[in-house]
N, C-alpha and C positions, 0 to 999 in steps of 0.2 A: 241833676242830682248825681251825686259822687258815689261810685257802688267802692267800701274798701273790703279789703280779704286777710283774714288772718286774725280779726280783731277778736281776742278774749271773752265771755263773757262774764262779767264779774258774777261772783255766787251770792246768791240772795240771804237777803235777813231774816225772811220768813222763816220761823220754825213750825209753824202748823198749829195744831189745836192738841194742845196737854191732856192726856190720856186724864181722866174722871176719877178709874178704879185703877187698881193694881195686880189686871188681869193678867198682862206682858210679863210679870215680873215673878208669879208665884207657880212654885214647885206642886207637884202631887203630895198632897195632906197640910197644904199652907190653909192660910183663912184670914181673914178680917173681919172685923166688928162693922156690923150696920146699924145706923140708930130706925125707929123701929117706924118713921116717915118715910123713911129712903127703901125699905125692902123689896117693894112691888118694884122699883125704878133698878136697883142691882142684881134686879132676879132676870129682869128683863132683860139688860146689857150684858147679862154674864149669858147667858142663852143667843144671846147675836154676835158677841165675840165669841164663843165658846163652837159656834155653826160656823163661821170664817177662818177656824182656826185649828177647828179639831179637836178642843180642847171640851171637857165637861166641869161643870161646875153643879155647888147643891149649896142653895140658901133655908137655914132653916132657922127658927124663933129658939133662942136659949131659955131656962127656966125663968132667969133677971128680965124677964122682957126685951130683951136686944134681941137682933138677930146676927148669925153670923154666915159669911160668904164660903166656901172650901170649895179647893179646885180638886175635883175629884178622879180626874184623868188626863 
């Protein structure tokens, strides 16, 4: 077996796994619209990103039945 030195490695295709919410992305008093199946699951992801990141979040049910997500810190 031939050992070379110097060889490049080409950079990968992989991009990873597409962000769900758009936690990364919002300012202090941003928010999004949740439909009102999804709330238990973006309460819970904004509380585990929100612990890895420092950031706070509050999910709460609008009068329309929706809920909506705010990044509150």
């Amino acid at each position: 077996m031939i050992i070379d030195k110097n060889v490049a490695i080409p950079k990968t295709n992989h991009l990873g796994r597409q962000p769900a919410y758009p936690f990364h992305e919002m300012e202090i008093g941003d928010s999004f619209k949740v439909s009102p199946d999804k709330a238990l699951l973006v309460r819970n992801a904004s509380n585990g990103y929100g612990s890895r990141h420092g950031k706070k979040f509050s999910v709460r049910k609008m009068e329309d039945g929706t809920y909506r997500c705010w990044r509150i810190s």
